[in-house]
C-alpha positions as CSV (number, residue, x, y, z in Angstrom):
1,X,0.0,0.0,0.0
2,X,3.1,2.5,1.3
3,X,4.6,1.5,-2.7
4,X,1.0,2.1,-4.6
5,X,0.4,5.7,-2.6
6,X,4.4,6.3,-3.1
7,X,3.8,5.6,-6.9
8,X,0.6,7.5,-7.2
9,X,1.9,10.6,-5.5
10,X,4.9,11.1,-8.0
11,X,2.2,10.0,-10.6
12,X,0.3,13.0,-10.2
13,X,2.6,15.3,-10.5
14,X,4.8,13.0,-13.5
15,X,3.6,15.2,-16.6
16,X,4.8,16.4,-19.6
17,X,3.1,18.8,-22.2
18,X,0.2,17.6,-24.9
19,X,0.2,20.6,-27.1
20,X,-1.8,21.5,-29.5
21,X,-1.2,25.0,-31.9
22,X,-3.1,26.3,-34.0
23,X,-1.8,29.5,-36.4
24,X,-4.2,31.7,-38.6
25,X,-2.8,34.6,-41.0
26,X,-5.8,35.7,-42.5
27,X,-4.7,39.1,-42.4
28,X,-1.0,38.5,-44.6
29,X,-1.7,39.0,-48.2
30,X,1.2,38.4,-51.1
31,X,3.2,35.4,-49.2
32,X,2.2,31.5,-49.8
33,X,-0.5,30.5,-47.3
34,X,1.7,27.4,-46.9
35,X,4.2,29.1,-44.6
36,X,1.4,29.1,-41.9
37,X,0.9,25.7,-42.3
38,X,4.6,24.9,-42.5
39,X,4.6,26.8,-39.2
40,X,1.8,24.8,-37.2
41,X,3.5,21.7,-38.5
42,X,7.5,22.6,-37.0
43,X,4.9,24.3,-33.1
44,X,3.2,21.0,-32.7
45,X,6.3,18.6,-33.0
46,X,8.8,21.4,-31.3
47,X,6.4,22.0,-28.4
48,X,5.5,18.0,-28.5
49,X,8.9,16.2,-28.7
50,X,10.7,18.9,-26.7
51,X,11.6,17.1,-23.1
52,X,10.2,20.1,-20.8
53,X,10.3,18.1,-17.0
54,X,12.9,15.9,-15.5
55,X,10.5,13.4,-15.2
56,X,9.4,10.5,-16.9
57,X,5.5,10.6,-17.7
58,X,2.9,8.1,-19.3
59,X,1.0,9.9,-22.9
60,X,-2.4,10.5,-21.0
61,X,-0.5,12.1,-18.3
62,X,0.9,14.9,-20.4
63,X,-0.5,18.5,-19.3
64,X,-3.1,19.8,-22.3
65,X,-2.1,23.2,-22.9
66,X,-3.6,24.5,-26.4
67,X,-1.7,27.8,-28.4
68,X,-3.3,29.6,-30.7
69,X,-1.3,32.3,-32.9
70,X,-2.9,34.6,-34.3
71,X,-0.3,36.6,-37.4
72,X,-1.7,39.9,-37.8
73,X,0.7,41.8,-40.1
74,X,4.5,41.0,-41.7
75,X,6.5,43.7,-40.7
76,X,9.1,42.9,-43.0
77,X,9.5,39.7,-45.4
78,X,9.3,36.5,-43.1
79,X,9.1,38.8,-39.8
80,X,5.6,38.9,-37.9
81,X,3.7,40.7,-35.0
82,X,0.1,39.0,-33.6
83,X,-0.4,37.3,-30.5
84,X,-0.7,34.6,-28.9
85,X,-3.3,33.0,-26.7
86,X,-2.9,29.9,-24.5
87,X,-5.0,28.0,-22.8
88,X,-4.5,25.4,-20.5
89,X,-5.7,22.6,-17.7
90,X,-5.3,19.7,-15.6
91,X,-7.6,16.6,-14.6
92,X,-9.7,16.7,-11.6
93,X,-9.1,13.9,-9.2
94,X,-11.9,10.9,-10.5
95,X,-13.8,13.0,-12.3
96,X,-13.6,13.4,-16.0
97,X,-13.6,17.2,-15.6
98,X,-10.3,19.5,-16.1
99,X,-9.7,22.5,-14.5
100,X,-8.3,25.9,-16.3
101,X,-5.0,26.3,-14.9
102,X,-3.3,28.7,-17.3
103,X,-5.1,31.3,-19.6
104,X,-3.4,34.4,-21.4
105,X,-3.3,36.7,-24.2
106,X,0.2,37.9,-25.2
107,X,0.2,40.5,-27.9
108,X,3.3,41.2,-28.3
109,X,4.8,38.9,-30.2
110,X,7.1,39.1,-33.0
111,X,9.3,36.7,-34.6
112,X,11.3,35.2,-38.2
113,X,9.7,32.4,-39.7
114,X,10.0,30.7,-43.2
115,X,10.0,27.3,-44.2
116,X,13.5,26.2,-44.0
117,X,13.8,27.7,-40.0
118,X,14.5,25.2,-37.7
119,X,12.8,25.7,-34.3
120,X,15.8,25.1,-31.5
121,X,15.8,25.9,-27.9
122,X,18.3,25.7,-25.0
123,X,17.8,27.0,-21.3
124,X,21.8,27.6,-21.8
125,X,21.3,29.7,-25.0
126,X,17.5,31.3,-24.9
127,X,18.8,34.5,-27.2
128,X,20.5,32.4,-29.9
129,X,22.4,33.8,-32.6
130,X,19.6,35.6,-34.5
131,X,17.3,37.1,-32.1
132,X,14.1,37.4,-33.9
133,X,14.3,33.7,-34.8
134,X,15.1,32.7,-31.1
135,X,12.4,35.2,-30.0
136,X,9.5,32.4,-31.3
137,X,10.6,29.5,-29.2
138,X,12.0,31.5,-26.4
139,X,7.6,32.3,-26.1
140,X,6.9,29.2,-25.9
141,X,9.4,28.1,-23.7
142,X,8.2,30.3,-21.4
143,X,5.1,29.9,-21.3
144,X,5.0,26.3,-21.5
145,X,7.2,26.4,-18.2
146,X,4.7,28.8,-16.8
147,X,2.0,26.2,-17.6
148,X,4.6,23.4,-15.8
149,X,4.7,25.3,-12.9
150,X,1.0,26.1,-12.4
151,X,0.3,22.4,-12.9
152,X,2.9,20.9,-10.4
153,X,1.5,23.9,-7.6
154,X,-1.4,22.7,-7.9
155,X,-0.5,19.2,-6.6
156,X,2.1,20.0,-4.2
157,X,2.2,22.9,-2.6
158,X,5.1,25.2,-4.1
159,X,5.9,21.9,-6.3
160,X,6.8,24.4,-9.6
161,X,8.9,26.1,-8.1
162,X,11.9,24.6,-10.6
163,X,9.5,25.5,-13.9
164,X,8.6,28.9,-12.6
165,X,12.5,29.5,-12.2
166,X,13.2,28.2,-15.5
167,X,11.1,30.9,-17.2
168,X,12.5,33.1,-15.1
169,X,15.7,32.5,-17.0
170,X,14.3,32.6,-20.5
171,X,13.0,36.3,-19.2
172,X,16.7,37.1,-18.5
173,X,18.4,35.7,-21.4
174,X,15.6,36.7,-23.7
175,X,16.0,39.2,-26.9
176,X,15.2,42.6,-25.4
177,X,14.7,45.8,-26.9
178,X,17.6,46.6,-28.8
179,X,16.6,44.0,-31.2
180,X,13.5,45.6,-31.4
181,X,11.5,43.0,-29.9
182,X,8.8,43.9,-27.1
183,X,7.1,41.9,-24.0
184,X,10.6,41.1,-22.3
185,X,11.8,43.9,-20.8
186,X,11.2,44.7,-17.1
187,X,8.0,48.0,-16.4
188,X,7.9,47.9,-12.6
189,X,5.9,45.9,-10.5
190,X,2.5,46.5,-11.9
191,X,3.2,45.9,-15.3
192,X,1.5,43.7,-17.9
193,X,4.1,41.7,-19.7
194,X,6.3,38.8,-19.3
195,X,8.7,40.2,-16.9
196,X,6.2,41.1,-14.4
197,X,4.3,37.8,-14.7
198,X,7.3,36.0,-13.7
199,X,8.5,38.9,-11.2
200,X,5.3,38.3,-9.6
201,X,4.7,34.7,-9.7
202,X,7.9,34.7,-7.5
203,X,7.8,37.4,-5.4
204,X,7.7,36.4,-1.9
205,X,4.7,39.0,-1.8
206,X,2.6,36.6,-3.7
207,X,3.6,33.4,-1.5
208,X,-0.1,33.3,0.0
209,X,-1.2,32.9,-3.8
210,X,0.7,29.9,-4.2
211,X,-1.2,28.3,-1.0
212,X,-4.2,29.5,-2.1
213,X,-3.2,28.1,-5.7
214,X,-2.9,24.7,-4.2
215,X,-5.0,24.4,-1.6
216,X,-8.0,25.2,-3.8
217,X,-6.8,22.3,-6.3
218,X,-6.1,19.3,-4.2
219,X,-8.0,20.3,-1.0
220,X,-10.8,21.4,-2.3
221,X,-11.5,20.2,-6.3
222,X,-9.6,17.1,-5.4
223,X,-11.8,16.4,-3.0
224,X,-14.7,16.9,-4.5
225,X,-15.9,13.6,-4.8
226,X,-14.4,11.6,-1.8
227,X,-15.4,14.1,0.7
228,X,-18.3,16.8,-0.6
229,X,-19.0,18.7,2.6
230,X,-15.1,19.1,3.4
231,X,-14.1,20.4,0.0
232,X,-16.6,22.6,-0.2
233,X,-15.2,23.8,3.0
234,X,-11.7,24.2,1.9
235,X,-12.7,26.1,-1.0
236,X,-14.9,28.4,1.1
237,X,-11.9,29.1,3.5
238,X,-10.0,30.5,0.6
239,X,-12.2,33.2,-0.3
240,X,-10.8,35.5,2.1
241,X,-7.6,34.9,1.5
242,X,-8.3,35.7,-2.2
243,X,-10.4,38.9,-1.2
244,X,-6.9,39.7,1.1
245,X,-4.6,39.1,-2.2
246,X,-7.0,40.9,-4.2
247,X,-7.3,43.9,-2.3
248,X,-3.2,43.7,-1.3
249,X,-2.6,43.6,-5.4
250,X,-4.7,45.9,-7.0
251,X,-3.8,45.7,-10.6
252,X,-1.8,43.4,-9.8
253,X,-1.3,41.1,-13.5
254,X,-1.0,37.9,-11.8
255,X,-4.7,38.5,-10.2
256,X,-5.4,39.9,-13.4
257,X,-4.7,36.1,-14.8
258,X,-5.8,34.1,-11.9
259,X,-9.6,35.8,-12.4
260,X,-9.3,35.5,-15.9
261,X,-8.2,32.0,-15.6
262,X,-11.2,30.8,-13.1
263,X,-13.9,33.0,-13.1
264,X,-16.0,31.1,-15.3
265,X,-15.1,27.7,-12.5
266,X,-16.2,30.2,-9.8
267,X,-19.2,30.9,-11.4
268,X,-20.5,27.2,-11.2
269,X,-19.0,27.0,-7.7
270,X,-21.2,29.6,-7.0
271,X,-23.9,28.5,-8.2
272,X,-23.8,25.5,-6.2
273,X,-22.7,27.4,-2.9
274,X,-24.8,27.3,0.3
275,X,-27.6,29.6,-0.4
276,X,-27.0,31.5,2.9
277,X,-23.6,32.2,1.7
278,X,-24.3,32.8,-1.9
279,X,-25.2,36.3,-1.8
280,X,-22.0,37.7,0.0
281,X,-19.9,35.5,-2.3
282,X,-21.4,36.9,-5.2
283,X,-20.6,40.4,-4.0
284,X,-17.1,39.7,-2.5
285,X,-16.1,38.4,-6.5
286,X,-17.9,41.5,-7.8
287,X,-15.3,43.8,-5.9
288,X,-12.7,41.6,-6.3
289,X,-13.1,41.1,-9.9
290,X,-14.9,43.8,-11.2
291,X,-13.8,42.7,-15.1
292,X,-16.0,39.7,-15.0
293,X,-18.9,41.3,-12.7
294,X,-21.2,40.7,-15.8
295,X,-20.2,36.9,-15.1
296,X,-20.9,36.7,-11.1
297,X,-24.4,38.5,-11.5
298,X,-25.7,35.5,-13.1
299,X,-25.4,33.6,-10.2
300,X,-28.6,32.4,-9.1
């Protein structure tokens, strides 16, 4: 029994990435559509194939994570600005349901792509030797170990620490301004890029967020099933906690994404919530996340 739970523990946090990318350019007229395709093609198997964790993991343990690039001019031939949403999740404990973990829109992206580029990455070299080529994968390299880290939090509490630290380092080593090449570079706390997600993610200002983070995945949604009454409890508890961060943070981009992230799962918590509670949790996500009020109104 001590060898199954042993095995199980490391199990659920033993994942790798299941990627899926899509890329429209409706917008580029006068280049071959193909390119695009060509594109999607070199994402899925560079996002895919690329070992991410130290770990070893089974296929239907990999971390679904979908990117969808949008191309919405060529600045100059083969070089593109758009941007670039991602969305991703992780299983519920014996449930067939999967819970948003991970949702963003970057739109500053620009990179070099034609058909014969091949997509490389290192954590040794994230810059490369031409920085607008480099600039592609070091996105999704840092992303993708944002999406890592959020997914091994939220079974073990602090448990992405090493993926969180590892984007940190593609923010350092990434191309920067004097390549002409925006969303790196550092804008104070309270900015609303790459730098400050990261800045943020591991500030020790936001270390109640990362037990919240985890305590609302595997105490409460884990729970869900085995024990009802008591992880509805746990994720009541975290409310003020999350009212505290909120109000601690204000525009904060890290609450920004949280909310953006799980308001819709909060909305169908709600929704289920004791009905003597219901009201002032509707109002408490109203102040807190005034952006999705619209959402939190609906609860009935």
């Amino acid at each position: 029994m001590l060898l199954f739970l042993l095995v199980f523990s490391i199990k659920l946090k033993a994942q790798d990435i299941r990627g899926n990318v899509e890329v429209t350019a409706h917008r580029i007229q006068g280049i071959d559509n193909s390119v695009f395709k060509d594109l999607e093609t070199n994402l899925n198997a560079f996002i895919n194939n690329h070992k991410w964790t130290d770990e070893d993991f089974a296929p239907d343990e990999r971390i679904e994570c979908n990117y969808h690039i949008v191309i919405n001019e060529m600045t100059e031939k083969n070089v593109f600005r758009g941007t670039l949403s991602i969305q991703a999740s992780r299983p519920v404990y014996n449930t067939n349901y999967k819970s948003p973990t991970f949702t963003i829109q970057d739109s500053e992206i620009k990179f070099y792509y034609e058909s014969s580029t091949v997509l490389q990455f290192s954590d040794n070299d994230v810059a490369g030797t031409n920085a607008l080529i480099s600039n592609l994968t070091a996105l999704v390299a840092y992303y993708t170990y944002i999406v890592i880290g959020f997914d091994y939090d939220s079974f073990e509490l602090n448990g992405g620490e090493k993926y969180f630290r590892k984007a940190e380092n593609v923010v350092l080593n990434a191309p920067k301004d004097q390549d002409n090449i925006p969303g790196w570079e550092a804008k104070g706390t309270q900015g609303r890029n790459r730098h400050a997600l990261i800045n943020q993610i591991l500030n020790p200002r936001y270390k109640d967020f990362r037990e919240m983070w985890y305590n609302y995945h595997r105490k409460g949604l884990d729970e869900m099933l085995q024990d009802p009454e008591g992880a509805v409890n746990n994720i009541l508890k975290i409310v003020p906690e999350l009212k505290n961060l909120a109000r601690s943070n204000t525009g904060s981009y890290l609450m920004q994404i949280y909310f953006t992230t799980k308001a819709d799962e909060w909305v169908n918590f709600l929704n289920k919530a004791p009905q003597e509670e219901k009201q002032k949790l509707v109002q408490d996500f109203m102040q807190m996340d005034v952006s999705n009020s619209n959402k939190y109104r609906r609860v009935r």
